[in-house]
KOLDO-306760 format. One record per residue (C-alpha): y, x, z. Coordinates in pm, 1 decimal. Example, Ala and Ser with C-alpha at 12.3 -4.5 7.8 and 13.67 -1.06 7.14 Angstrom:
[[-450.0 1230.0 780.0]] [[-106.0 1367.0 714.0]] 
***
This chain:
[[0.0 0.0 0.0]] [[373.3 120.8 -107.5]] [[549.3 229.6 220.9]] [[810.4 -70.4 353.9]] [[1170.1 152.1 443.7]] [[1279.1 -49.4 806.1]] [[1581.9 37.4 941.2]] [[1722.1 -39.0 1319.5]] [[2041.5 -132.8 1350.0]] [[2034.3 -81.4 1740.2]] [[1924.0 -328.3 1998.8]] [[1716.8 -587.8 1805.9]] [[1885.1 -595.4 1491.9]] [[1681.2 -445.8 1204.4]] [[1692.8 -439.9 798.8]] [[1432.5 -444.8 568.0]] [[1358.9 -416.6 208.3]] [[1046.9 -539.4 32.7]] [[830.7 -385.1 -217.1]] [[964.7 -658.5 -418.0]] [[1310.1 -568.5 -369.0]] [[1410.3 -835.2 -79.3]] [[1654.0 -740.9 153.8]] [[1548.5 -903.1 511.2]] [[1821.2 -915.7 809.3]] [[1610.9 -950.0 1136.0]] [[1811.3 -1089.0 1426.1]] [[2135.3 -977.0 1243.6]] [[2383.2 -882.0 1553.2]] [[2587.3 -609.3 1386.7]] [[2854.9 -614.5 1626.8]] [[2646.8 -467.0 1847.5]] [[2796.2 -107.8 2006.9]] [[2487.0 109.1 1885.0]] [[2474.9 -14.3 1512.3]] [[2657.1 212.8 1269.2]] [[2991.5 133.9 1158.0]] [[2792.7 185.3 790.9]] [[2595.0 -115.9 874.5]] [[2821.5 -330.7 977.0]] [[2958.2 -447.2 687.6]] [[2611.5 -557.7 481.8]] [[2600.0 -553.5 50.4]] [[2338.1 -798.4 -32.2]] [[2114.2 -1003.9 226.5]] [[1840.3 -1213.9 83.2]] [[1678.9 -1345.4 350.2]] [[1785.4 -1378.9 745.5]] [[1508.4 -1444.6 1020.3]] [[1626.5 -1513.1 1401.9]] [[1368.4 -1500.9 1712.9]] [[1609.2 -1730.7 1937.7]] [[1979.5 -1857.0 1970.2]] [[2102.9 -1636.9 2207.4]] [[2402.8 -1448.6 2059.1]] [[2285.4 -1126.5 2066.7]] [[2012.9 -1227.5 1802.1]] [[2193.6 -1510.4 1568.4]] [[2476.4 -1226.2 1522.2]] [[2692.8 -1290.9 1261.0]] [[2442.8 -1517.1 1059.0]] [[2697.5 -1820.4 1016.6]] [[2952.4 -1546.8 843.0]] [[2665.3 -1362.6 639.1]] [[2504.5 -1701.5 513.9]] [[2883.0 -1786.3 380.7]] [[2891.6 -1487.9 206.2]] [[2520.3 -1405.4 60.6]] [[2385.8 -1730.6 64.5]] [[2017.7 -1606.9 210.6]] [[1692.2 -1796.7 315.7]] [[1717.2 -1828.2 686.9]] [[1394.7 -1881.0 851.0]] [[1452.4 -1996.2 1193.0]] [[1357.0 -2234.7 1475.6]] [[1412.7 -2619.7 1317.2]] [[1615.7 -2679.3 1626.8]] [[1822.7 -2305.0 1549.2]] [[1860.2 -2346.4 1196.1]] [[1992.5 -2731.0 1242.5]] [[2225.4 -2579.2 1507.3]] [[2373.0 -2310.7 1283.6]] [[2430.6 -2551.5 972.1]] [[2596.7 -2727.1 1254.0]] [[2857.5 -2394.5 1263.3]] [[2929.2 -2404.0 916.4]] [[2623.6 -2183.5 811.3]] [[2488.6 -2253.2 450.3]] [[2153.0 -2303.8 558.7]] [[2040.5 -2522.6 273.5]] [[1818.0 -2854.0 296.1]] [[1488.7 -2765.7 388.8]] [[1443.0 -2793.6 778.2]] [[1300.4 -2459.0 980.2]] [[946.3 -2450.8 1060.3]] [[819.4 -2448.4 1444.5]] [[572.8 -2211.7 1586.1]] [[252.4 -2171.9 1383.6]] [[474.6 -2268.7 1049.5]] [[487.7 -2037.0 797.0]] [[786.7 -2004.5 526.4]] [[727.4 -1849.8 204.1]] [[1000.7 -1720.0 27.0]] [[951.9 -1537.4 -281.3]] [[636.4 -1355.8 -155.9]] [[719.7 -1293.4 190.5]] [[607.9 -1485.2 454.5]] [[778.9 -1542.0 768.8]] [[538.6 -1680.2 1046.4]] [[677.5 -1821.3 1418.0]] [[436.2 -1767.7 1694.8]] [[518.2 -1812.4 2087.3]] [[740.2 -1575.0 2303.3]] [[861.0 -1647.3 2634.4]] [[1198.1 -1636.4 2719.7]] [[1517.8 -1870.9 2648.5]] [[1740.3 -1987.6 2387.1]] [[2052.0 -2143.9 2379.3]] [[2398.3 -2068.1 2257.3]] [[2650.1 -1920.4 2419.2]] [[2820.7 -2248.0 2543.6]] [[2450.4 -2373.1 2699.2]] [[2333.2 -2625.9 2387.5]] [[2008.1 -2632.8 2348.7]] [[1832.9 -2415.7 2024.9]] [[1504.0 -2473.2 2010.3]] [[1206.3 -2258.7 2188.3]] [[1230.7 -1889.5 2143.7]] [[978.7 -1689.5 1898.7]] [[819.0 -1418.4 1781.2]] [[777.8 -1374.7 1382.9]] [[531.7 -1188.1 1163.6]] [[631.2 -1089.1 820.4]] [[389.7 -1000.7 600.9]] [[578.3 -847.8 307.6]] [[458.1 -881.7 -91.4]] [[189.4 -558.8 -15.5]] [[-2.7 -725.2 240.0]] [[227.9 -516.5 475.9]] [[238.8 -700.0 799.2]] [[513.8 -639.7 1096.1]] [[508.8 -828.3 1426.6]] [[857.7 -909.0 1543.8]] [[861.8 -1003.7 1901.6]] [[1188.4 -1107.1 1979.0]] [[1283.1 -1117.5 2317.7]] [[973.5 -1187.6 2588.7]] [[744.5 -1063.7 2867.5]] [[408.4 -959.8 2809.3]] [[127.6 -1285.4 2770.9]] [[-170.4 -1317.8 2703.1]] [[-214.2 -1512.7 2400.7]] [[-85.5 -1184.8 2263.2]] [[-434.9 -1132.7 2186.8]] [[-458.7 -1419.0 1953.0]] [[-170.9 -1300.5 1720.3]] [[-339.3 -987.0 1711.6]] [[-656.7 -1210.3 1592.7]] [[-489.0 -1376.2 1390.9]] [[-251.7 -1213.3 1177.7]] [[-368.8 -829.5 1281.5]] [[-27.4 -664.2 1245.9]] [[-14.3 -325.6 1107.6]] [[292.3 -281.0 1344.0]] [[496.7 -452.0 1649.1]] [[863.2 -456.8 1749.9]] [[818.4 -496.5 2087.8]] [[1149.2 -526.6 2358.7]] [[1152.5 -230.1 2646.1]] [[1497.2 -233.2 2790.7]] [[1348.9 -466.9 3074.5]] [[1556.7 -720.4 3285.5]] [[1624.6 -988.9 3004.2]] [[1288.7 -860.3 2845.3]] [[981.8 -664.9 2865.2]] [[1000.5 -292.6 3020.4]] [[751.5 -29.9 2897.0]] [[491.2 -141.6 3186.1]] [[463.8 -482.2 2969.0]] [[493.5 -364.2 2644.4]] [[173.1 -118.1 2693.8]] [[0.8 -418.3 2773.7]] [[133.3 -593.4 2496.4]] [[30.8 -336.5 2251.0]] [[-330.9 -317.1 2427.2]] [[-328.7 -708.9 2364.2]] [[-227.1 -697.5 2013.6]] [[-452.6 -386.5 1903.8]] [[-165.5 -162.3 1734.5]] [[-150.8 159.9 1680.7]] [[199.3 197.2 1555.7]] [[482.2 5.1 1776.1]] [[872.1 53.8 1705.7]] [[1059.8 -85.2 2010.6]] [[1384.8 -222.0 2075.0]] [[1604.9 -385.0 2310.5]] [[1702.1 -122.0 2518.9]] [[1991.4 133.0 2588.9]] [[2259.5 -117.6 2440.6]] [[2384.9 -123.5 2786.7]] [[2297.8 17.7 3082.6]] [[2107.3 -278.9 3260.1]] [[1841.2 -204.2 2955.2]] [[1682.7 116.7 3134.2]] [[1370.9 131.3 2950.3]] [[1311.9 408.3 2707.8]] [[1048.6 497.0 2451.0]] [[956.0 797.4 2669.3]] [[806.9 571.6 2923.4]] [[592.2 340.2 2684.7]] [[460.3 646.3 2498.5]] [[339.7 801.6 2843.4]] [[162.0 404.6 2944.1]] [[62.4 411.5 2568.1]] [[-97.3 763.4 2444.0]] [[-318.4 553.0 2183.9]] [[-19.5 423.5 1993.9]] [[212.9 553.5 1754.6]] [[555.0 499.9 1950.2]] [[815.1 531.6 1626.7]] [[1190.0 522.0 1808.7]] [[1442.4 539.7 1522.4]] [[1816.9 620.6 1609.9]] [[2063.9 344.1 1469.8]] [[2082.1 337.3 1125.7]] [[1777.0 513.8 1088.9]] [[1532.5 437.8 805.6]] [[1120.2 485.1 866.4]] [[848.5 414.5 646.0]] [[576.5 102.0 780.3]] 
***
C-alpha cells in the first residue's frame, strides 16, 4: 500500500491527504497555540471530520465550510448544530455511531468514546466519537477523539483492525499515557501517534511516558506541522 503523508497540526488537529488526492481536516482547531502559523491559513479542504462539539475540536469548521465547501462527517446532532452557525453543511444528515459515510472512496466510520460534547455556550451536540478512516488503499487510521480508556476498545480493534490509532495523552480532560497503553493493548496496534497534550500545561502527559508503558508499539510523536508516512 502507497504510504498516507499525516500531518499534526498540534493538539488534536491533524491533515491528511489520500492516495486519491483528498485533503481530510480532522478536528480542524487551527487557532490552536502549537499549530504553525503555515497551517493556519488552509488552501484546499475536501473533507472535514469532528469527534465532538467542544471548541477545541469543531475549530474553525463553520469559516472553512464557507470557504471550501467540504464533506463534513460529523455527529447528526453536530453537523445539524453547525448548519445551525451558518456552516454549509449540505442536505444529507450526519450518521451516528456505527454509520459509515463514504465520500469519494474514503470512509469515515463513528464508533463510541467517552467523554462530552457541547458547545461553548452549553447546547447540546450530540454524543462524542471516535472515527476510523479507512483511506482509498485499504489504509485504515483510528481517530479517538477525546476519551478514557474502555473496554469495548477491543471490539473496534475486531472490527475494523486499524493499522494505526490517534490516541489522547495529555490526561485531565482525556486519557494520560497509563490509559492509552491500555488502549493500545485493547486495540492490538503496533503503531500509535498521540495527541492532546502539551497545548497547555494542565495536559502533562508526554509520549515519553506511553512509549516506556508501551515498548511493543511504535509511539510516532510528530512536532506541529510535521508530516509522517502511515
Amino acid at each position: 500500500m502507497a504510504d498516507v503523508p499525516v500531518t499534526w497540526l498540534g493538539h488534536a488537529s491533524f491533515r491528511l491527504d489520500s492516495p486519491g488526492g483528498k485533503r481530510i481536516y480532522v478536528d480542524p482547531w487551527l487557532g490552536n497555540p502549537k499549530c504553525p502559523d503555515s497551517e493556519k491559513e488552509p488552501e484546499r479542504v475536501d473533507v472535514i471530520a469532528i469527534t465532538h462539539g467542544h471548541g477545541d475540536h469543531v475549530g474553525e469548521t463553520v469559516e472553512l465550510t464557507k470557504r471550501f465547501s467540504p464533506e463534513v462527517v460529523a455527529m447528526v446532532e453536530l453537523k445539524g448544530w453547525l448548519g445551525s452557525q451558518g456552516a454549509q453543511v449540505g442536505e444529507m444528515p450526519g450518521p451516528n455511531k456505527g454509520g459509515t459515510v463514504d465520500v469519494d472512496g474514503v470512509k469515515f466510520t463513528l464508533t463510541n468514546a467517552f467523554h462530552s460534547s457541547s458547545s461553548d455556550d452549553g447546547a447540546y451536540l450530540g454524543e462524542p466519537a471516535g472515527i476510523v478512516v479507512e483511506l482509498e488503499n485499504g489504509t485504515k487510521i483510528y481517530f479517538a477523539g477525546d476519551t478514557c480508556v474502555f473496554g469495548d476498545m477491543q471490539l473496534i480493534g475486531r472490527i475494523y483492525s486499524p493499522d494505526v490509532a490517534v490516541l489522547p495523552i495529555g490526561g485531565h480532560f482525556t486519557m494520560d499515557p497509563r490509559e492509552a497503553a491500555v488502549a493500545l493493548e485493547l486495540l492490538g496496534v503496533r503503531r500509535c501517534i498521540p495527541c492532546h497534550y502539551g497545548t497547555f500545561p494542565l495536559l502533562k502527559g508526554t509520549p515519553d511516558e506511553l512509549r516506556e508503558l508501551a515498548p511493543d508499539v511504535e509511539i510516532v510523536s510528530p512536532e506541529p506541522g510535521q508530516t509522517i508516512e502511515v
